[in-house]
Each structure stands twice: as C-alpha cells, then as structure tokens.
Steps between C-alpha positions, in 0.01 A plus 500: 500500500625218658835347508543120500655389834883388497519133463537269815767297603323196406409636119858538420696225414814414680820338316684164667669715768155729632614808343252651240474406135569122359876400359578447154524126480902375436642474140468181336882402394422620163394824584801555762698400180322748302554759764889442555535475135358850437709659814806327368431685103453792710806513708725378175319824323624720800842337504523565062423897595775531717872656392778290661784645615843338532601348837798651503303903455295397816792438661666813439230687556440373849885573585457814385126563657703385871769811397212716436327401869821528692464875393200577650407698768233263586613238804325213381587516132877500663408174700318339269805518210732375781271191509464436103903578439608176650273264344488681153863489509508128552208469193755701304794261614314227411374549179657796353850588592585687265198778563675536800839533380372781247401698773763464695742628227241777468472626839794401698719787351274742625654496824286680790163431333206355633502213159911455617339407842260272369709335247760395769230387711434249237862468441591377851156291529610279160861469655348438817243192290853393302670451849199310612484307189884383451425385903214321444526141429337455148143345489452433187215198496504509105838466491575265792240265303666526188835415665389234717295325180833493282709318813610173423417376846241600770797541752676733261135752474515749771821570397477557155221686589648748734838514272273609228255771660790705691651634158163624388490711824886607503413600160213722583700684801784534278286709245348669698802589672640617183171701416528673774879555569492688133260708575653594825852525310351758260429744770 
C-alpha cells in the first residue's frame, strides 16, 4: 500500500503574513455590528444571572477577611493584609463611614485582640486622613465654579470661590472627626 506523500511547501497555501492557511477576510460593518450585538446580549445575560451584594457587605467582609489574614501563620498573608488595610480603610472612609464605625464599636472593647489591633489601625489612619483633610486647602472645582459663576464681578470670583469650597472641606474633617472621636470615646 502506498501512502500519498506530505504536501510541499509550494501546494499549501500561505495567508498575508507566510504562515500556513489563508485569513478569514475582515467583517463588513454590518457583520461587526452583528457580532458586538450578540456579545453585548450575551454579557447582559451573564450580568442578569448574577446575585448582587450590597457595597457596604463587601466592605465588611474585606475588613474582616484583613482580621482573618493578620492571624495567620503564613508570612505573606500577614504582608499582604498590611498592604490592603490602608487603602481599604480609605475606600471605607470614603464611601461608607459608618461600616467602619460599626466595627469599631464592635471590636474596640475587646481590648488585647487581634480585631482591637486592626480596628485602631483604621482608627488612627481616618484621624490621621481627617488631620490631613481639615489641612488641606479645599479643591473643590465643582464648587469653586459654582461660586465663581454666581459673583457679581469677575474681580470678586476667586474669592467667592475659595470662601465657598473651604466649608465643604471643614465640614468633612469635622465629621469625620466626630465619627471617629465617638468611637474612640466608647472604648
């Protein structure tokens, strides 16, 4: 029996760039269209299957996920929660305060604990943020541009805006302040 020899270089045809095999030809714009269209139905399918969870869960969750790697035995769980407190602590500051506060109250009382350690580690960090903040001076574009359109005169704008974005930021450092001095007053 004899078996057909492979094919030769020259038989087999060779796509724009030499390698084997010819390209599809490009999408018209109606069939790239088509195509997005379809992945979009599918990824708005996925997104309909999915369970949402409140922000304010994931939150907790990661505070208390950085507790639970602080207790292990494992170095580079340790360093890697020493990395995520600081910035999920300033996530928490800035969007949910009062997740923060709850824990605090929670775990603050439990004095000589590894969630006492962490909670006044995010204690001092937002009282270190509210220092920084009520130091800061305010820029506050939204604001500024607000103030400086309702100014009679252009000479009077940079004033009116700068009188009008520092309360907005004394305000913020002043809550937070408060946040955070309560907590620390209920231990």
């Amino acid at each position: 029996r004899m078996v057909p020899p492979p094919p030769r270089a020259a038989d087999t045809p060779r796509g724009p760039t030499g390698g084997p095999g010819l390209r599809p030809p490009p999408l018209t714009p109606l069939q790239y269209g088509a195509a997005r269209g379809e992945a979009e139905a599918e990824a708005m399918e996925w997104v309909s299957t999915l369970r949402w969870v409140p922000f304010e869960l994931c939150l907790r969750h990661g505070l208390l996920q950085v507790i639970q790697c602080f207790a292990d035995r494992r170095f580079e769980l340790r360093r890697m929660a020493d990395q995520v407190l600081r910035p999920l602590a300033e996530v928490a500051l800035a969007s949910d305060l009062l997740t923060l506060h709850s824990m605090w109250l929670s775990f603050l009382p439990v004095i000589d604990s590894l969630p006492c350690w962490v909670c006044a580690s995010t204690l001092l960090l937002v009282l270190q943020r509210a220092d920084t903040l009520r130091s800061t001076p305010p820029c506050e574009p939204l604001v500024r541009a607000e103030a400086a359109a309702a100014a009679t005169t252009p000479d009077e704008a940079p004033a009116a805006a700068s009188a009008a974005a520092a309360p907005a930021a004394a305000q913020h450092a002043a809550d937070v302040t408060a946040v955070a001095v309560t907590a620390a007053d209920v231990t």
